[in-house]
C-alpha positions as CSV (number, residue, x, y, z in Angstrom):
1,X,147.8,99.6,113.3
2,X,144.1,101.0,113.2
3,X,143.1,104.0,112.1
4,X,142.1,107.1,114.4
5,X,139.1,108.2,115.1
6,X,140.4,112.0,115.2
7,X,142.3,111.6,111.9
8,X,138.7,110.6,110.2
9,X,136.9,113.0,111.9
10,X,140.0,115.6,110.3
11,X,139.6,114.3,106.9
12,X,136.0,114.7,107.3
13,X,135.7,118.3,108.5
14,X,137.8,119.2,105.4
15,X,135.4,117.2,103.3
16,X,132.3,119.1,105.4
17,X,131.7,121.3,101.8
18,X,131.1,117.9,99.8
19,X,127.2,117.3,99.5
20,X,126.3,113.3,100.0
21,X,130.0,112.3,101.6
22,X,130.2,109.8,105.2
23,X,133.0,107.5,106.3
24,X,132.1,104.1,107.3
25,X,133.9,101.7,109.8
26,X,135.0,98.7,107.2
27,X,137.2,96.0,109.0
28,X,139.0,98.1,111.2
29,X,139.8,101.0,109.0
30,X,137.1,103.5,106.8
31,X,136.0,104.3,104.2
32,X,134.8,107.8,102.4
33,X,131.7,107.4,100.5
34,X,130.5,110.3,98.2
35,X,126.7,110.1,96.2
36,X,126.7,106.4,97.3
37,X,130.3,105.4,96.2
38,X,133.4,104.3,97.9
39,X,135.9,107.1,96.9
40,X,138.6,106.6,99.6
41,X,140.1,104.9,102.6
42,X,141.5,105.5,104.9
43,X,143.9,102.8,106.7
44,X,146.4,103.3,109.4
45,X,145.9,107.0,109.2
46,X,146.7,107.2,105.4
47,X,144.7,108.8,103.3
48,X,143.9,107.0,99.9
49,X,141.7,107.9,97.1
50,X,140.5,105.4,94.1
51,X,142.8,106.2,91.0
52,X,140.1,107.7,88.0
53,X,141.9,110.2,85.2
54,X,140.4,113.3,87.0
55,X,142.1,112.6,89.8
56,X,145.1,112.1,88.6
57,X,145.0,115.2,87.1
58,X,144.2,116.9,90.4
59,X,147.0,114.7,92.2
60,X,150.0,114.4,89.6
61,X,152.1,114.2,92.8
62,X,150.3,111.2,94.6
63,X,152.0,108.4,94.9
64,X,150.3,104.7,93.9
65,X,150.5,102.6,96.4
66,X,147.9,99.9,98.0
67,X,145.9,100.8,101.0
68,X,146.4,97.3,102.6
69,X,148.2,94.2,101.3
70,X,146.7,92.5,98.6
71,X,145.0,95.4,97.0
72,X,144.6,97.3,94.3
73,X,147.2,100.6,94.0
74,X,145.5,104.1,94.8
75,X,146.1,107.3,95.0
76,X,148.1,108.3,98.5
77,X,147.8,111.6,99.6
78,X,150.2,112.8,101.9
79,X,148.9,114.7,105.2
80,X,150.4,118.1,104.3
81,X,147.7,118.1,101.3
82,X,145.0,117.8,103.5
83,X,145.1,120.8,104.9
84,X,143.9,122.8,101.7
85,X,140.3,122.1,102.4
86,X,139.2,123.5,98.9
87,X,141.4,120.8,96.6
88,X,141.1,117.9,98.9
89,X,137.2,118.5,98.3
90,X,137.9,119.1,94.1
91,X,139.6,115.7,94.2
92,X,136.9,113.7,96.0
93,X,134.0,115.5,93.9
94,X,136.0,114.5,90.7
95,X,137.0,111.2,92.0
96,X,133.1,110.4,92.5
97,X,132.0,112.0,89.3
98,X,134.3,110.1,87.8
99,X,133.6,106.3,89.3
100,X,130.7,104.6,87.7
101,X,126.8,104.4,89.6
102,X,126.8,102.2,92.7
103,X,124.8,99.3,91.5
104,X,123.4,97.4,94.7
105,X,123.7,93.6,93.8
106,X,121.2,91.4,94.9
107,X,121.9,89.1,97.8
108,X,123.0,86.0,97.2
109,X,121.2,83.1,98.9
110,X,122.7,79.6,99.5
111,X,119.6,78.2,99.9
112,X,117.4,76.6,96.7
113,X,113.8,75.3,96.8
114,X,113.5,71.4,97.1
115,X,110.4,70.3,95.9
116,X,108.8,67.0,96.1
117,X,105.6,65.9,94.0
118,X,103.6,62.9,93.8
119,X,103.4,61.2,91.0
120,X,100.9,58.8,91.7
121,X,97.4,59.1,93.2
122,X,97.5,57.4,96.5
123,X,98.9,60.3,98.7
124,X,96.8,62.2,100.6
125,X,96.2,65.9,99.6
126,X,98.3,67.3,102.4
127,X,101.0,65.3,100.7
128,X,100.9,66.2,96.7
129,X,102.9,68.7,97.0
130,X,104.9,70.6,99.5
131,X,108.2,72.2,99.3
132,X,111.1,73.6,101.8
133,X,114.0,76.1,101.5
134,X,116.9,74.4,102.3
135,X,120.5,74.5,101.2
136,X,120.5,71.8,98.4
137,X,123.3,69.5,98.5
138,X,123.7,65.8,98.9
139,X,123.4,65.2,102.6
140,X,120.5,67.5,103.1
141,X,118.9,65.7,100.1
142,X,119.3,62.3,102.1
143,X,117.5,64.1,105.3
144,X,114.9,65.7,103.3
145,X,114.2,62.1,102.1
146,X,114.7,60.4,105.3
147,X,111.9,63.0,106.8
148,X,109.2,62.1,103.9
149,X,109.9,58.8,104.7
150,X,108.8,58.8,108.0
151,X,105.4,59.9,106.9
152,X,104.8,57.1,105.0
153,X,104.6,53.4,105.8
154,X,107.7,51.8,103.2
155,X,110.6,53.3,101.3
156,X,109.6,51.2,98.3
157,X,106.1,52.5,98.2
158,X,107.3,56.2,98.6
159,X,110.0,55.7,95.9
160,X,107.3,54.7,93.4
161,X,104.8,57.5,94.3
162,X,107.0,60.3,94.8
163,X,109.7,61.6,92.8
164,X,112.1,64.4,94.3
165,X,112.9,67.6,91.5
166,X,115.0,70.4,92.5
167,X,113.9,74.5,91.6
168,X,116.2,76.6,91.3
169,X,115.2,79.7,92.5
């Protein structure tokens, strides 16, 4: 069962005095973001915030339990808590203050460089040295060399002239 839109847009009123908070749509359900981080979710209309010592503190009475199977245990706060605008704020402050900075990782690429260089001196300079981005496994290898191929006359000359050397990048 999906979340709601009205119970987000509850939650979110009573979060309105919370500088730097938004809920994002994440597969279905959302998630509350303060200053950046993911403090809370929110799935099938459930309210739960990311366990940290000061919020603990501030919920003694939440109960642990995962937001969806498979995951980690966080804090559940019931509905009726909700409605006190001023603690549900307190705990979402010290539940942010409390996470560490949002580093943003870098995105990860499946591709690598593939470069080929001539060894020898008969190619032509359009030839000594060119390079692709192309996922790098065996099969793409075996095209990549097909298509070089097919520029020059014999495989046997090539294979002497040229020798294939794969950057990482």
């Amino acid at each position: 069962m999906a979340t709601q839109q009205s119970t987000v847009d509850y939650i979110m009123r009573q979060l309105a005095s919370v500088s730097g908070i938004s809920a994002n749509k994440m597969f279905g359900e959302f998630g509350i973001r303060c200053d950046g981080k993911i403090v809370a979710l929110i799935c099938d209309d459930q309210l739960f915030v990311k366990p940290t010592a000061p919020g603990r503190e501030l919920a003694a009475d939440a109960a642990d339990l995962p937001p969806y199977p498979g995951a980690k245990p966080s804090l559940l706060i019931v509905p009726d808590r909700w409605e006190d605008a001023g603690w549900l704020s307190a705990l979402i402050r010290a539940t942010a203050d409390a996470l560490p900075a949002h580093i943003p990782q870098a995105p990860t690429s499946h591709k690598k460089i593939i470069s080929f260089q001539a060894l020898g001196g008969w190619a032509s300079p359009t030839f000594q040295s060119f390079s692709w981005e192309i996922p790098a496994d065996r099969g793409t290898l075996n095209r990549a060399m097909v298509m070089v191929t097919r520029y020059r006359r014999t495989y046997n000359r090539l294979a002497a002239a040229w020798k294939p050397c794969i950057v990482v990048s």
